[in-house]
TIRODREN-47921 format. One record per residue (C-alpha): residue number from 1; residue in one letter; chain; x, y, z. Coordinates in steps of 0.1 Angstrom, whole numbers, plus 5000, padded with zeros to 4 digits. Layout:
N
(NUM, 'A', 'A', (X, Y, Z))
...
REM end
This chain:
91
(1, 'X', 'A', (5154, 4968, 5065))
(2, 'X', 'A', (5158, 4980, 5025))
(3, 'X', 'A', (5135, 5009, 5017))
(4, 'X', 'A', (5125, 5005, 4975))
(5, 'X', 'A', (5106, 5037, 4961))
(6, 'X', 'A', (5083, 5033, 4931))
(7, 'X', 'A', (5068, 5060, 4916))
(8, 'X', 'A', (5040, 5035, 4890))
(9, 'X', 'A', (5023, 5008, 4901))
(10, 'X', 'A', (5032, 4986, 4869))
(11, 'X', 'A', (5069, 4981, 4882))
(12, 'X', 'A', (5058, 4971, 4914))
(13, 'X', 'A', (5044, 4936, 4901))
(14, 'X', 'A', (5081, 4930, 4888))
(15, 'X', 'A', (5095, 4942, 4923))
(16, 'X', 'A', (5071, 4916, 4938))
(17, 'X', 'A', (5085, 4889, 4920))
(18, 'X', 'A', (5120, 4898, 4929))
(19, 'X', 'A', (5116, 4912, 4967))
(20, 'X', 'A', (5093, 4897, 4995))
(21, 'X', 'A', (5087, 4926, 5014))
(22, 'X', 'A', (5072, 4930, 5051))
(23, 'X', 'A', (5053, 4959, 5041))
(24, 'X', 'A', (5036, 4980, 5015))
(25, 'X', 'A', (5030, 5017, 5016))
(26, 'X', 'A', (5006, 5026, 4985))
(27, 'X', 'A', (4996, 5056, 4970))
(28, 'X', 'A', (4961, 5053, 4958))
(29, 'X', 'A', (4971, 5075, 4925))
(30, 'X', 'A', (4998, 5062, 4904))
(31, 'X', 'A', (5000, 5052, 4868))
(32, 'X', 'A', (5001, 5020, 4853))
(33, 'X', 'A', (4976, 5007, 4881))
(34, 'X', 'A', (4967, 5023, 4911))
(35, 'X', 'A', (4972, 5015, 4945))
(36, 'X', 'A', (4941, 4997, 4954))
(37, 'X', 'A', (4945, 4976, 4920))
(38, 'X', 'A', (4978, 4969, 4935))
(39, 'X', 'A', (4967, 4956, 4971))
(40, 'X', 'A', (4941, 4934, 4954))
(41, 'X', 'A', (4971, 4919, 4930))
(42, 'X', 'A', (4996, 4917, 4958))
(43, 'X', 'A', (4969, 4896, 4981))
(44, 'X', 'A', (4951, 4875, 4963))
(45, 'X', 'A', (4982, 4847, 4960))
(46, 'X', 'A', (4977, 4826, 4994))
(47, 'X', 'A', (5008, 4837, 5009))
(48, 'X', 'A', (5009, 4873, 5003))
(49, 'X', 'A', (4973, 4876, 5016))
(50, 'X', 'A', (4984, 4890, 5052))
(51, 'X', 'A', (5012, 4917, 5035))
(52, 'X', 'A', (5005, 4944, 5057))
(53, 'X', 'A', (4998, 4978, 5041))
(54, 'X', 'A', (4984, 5015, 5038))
(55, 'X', 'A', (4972, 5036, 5014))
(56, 'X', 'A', (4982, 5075, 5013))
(57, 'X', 'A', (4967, 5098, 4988))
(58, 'X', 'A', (4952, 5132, 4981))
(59, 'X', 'A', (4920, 5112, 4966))
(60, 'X', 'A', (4912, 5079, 4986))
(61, 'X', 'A', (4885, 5061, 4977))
(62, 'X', 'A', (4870, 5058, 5016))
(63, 'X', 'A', (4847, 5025, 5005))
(64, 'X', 'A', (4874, 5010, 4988))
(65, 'X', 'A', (4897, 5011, 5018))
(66, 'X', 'A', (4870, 5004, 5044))
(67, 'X', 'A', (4860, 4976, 5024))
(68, 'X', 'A', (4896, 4961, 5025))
(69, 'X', 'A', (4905, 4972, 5055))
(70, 'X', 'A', (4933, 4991, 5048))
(71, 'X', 'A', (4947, 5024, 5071))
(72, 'X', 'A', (4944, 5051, 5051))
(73, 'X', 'A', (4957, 5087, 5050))
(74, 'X', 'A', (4950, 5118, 5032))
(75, 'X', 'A', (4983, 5143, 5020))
(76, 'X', 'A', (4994, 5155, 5033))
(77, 'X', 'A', (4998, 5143, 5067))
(78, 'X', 'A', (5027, 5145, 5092))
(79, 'X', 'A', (5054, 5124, 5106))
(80, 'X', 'A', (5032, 5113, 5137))
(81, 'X', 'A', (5001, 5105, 5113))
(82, 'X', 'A', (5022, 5082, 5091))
(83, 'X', 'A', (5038, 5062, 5120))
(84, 'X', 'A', (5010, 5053, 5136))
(85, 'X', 'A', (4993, 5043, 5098))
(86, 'X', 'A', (5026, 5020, 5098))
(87, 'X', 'A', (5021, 5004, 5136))
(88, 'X', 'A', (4982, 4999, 5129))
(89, 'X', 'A', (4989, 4981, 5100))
(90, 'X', 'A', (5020, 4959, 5112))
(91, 'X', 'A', (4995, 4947, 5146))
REM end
């Protein structure tokens, strides 16, 4: 499994189209768009709707995760805290 790191969430549209990836990791808080703009672009196309993801910021948006049901995590967290975001989401 290939690890690609973006640092703004404009670029990740373009990685999208380019890459199928089995998973996203978001930060709520990047420029261009952020990560919740992100999730909603990435699964509203019929096949990407099930991409499994979390969100990881210093400033969630607790509704807005809730609402999508998306694992969330505050930073910073540890290790253990982001591993277990990862297995929740991948169930």
């Amino acid at each position: 499994m290939a690890v690609i790191h973006l640092s703004e969430g404009t670029p990740i549209l373009q990685m999208l189209q380019e890459h199928q990836p089995q998973f996203l990791g978001l930060d709520y808080d990047l420029p261009g768009l952020n990560g919740i703009e992100i999730y909603d672009l990435v699964h509203r196309p019929p096949g990407w709707a099930d991409l499994p993801a979390i969100m990881v910021s210093a400033s969630l948006s607790e509704q807005a995760i809730r609402y999508r049901n998306i694992p969330g995590l505050h930073k910073p967290c540890s290790r253990d805290e982001l591993l277990r975001a990862i297995e929740q989401a991948m169930k």
